[in-house]
Structures are given as C-alpha cells and as structure tokens.
C-alpha positions as CSV (number, residue, x, y, z in Angstrom):
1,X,31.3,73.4,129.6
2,X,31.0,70.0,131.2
3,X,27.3,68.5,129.9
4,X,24.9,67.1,132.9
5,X,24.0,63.6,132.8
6,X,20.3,65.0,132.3
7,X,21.4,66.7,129.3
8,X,23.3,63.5,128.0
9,X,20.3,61.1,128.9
10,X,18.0,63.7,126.4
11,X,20.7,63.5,124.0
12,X,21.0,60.0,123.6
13,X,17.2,60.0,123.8
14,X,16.9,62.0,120.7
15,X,19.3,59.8,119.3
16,X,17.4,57.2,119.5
17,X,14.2,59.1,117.8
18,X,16.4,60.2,115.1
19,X,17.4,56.2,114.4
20,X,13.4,55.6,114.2
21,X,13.1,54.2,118.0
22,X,9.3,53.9,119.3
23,X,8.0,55.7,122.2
24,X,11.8,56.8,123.5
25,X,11.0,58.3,127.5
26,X,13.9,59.4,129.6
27,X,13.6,59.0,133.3
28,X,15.7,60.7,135.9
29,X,15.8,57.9,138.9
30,X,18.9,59.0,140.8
31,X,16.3,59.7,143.8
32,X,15.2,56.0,143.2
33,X,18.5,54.0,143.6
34,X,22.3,54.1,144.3
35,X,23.5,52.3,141.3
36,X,22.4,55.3,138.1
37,X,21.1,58.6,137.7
38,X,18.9,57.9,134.1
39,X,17.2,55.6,132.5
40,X,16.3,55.8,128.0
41,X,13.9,53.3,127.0
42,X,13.3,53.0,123.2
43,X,11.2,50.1,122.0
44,X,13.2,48.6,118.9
45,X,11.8,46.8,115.8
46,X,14.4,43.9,115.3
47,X,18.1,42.6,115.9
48,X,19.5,44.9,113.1
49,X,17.5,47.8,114.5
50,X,18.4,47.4,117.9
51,X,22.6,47.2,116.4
52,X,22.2,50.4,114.9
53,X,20.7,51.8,117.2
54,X,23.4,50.2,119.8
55,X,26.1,51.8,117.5
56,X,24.7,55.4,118.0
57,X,24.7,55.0,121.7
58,X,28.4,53.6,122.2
59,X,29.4,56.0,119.6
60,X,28.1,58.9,122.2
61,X,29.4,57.0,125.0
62,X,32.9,56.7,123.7
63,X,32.7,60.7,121.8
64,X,31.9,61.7,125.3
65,X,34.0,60.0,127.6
66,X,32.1,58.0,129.3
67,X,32.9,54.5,130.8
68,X,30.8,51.5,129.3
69,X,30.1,49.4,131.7
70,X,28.8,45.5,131.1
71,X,25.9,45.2,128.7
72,X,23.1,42.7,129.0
73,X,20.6,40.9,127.2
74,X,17.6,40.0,128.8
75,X,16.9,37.1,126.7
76,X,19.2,34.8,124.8
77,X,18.7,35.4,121.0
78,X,19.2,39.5,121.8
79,X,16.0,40.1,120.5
80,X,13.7,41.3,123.0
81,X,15.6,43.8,125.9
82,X,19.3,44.8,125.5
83,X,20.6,47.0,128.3
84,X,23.8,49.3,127.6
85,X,25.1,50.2,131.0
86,X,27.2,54.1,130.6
87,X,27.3,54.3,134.5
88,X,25.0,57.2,135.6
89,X,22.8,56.6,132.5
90,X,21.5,53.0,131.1
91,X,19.9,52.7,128.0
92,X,16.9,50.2,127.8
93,X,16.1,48.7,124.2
94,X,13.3,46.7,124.1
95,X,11.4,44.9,121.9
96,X,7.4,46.1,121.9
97,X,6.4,42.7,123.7
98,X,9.2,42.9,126.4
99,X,8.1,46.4,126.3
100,X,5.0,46.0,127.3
101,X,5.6,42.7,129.5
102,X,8.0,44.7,131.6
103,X,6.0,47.8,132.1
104,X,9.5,49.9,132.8
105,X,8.1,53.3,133.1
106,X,5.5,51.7,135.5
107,X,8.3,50.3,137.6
108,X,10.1,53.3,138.1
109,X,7.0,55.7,138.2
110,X,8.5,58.1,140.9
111,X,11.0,59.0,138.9
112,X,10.7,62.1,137.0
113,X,10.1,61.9,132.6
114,X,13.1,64.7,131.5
C-alpha cells in the first residue's frame, strides 16, 4: 500500500529525531498554499550535522521514489537554513538562530502540527 504524504512527512520527521535533530515539528500546509502539502523543520547543530542529517532525508527520498526537487541554502556558508525540496513535502533545517529569527511554525500557524 501506497504511503500518504502525511505519513512520509512523520517518517522523515522521526528521521530526523533519530539523527539527534532539535525540536523536529511537522506541519500539514496543503490548505495554506499551491506549491506543497508538508513542511519538517529540525533545528541542526552544525554543517556536519545538517549533511548527515541531509543524507538520511535524500536517502528516503530516493528509497521512496520521490522527485528531489532544487535545494536551497538560505545563507551562503550552508550553515544556518538548508531547504530540501521532495515536491509535496520540504524539509527545513535550520540552525537555532535562523530558527528562531525565522519563527517558521509562527509563519505557517494555520497549518495543522501532524
């Protein structure tokens, strides 16, 4: 059986709890926008953190067929917010200052926490 994007957003979520990233939320915004269906934010300790943790996540990506779309960092040296794009689910990870500078969960409050 085909898994929802829900469940894959929780899964990648506990992905990221099980590679030691902070205060993971998944949010379900697909009421919100045209453009995803789920956001994970993870808040990541450094630039070797955040690639191990980038690993996991295009490992799942690729295992379960899913297109990877561009990915992004927010700031030059890759430090402080790398997006992974997987089409109906993008992975936020930040570092605790672009964290909280960002306020993410604020910005997308009406979406529901799976």
């Amino acid at each position: 059986m085909e898994k929802t994007t829900e469940q894959k957003a929780l899964e990648i979520a506990q992905l990221l709890r099980d590679g030691k990233g902070e205060d993971v939320v998944a949010i379900d915004v697909s009421e919100l926008n045209s453009w995803t269906d789920c956001f994970v934010i993870a808040t990541i300790k450094s630039s070797a953190h955040w690639q191990g943790l980038a690993k996991q996540v295009y490992d799942y990506v690729k295992a379960h067929d899913m297109q990877l779309h561009q990915t992004h960092n927010k700031m030059p040296d890759g430090d402080d917010w790398n997006l992974i794009d997987a089409g109906p689910i993008v992975v936020h990870l930040m570092s605790p200052s672009a964290r909280d500078f960002y306020e993410l969960e604020k910005l997308w409050h009406a979406g529901t926490v799976l």
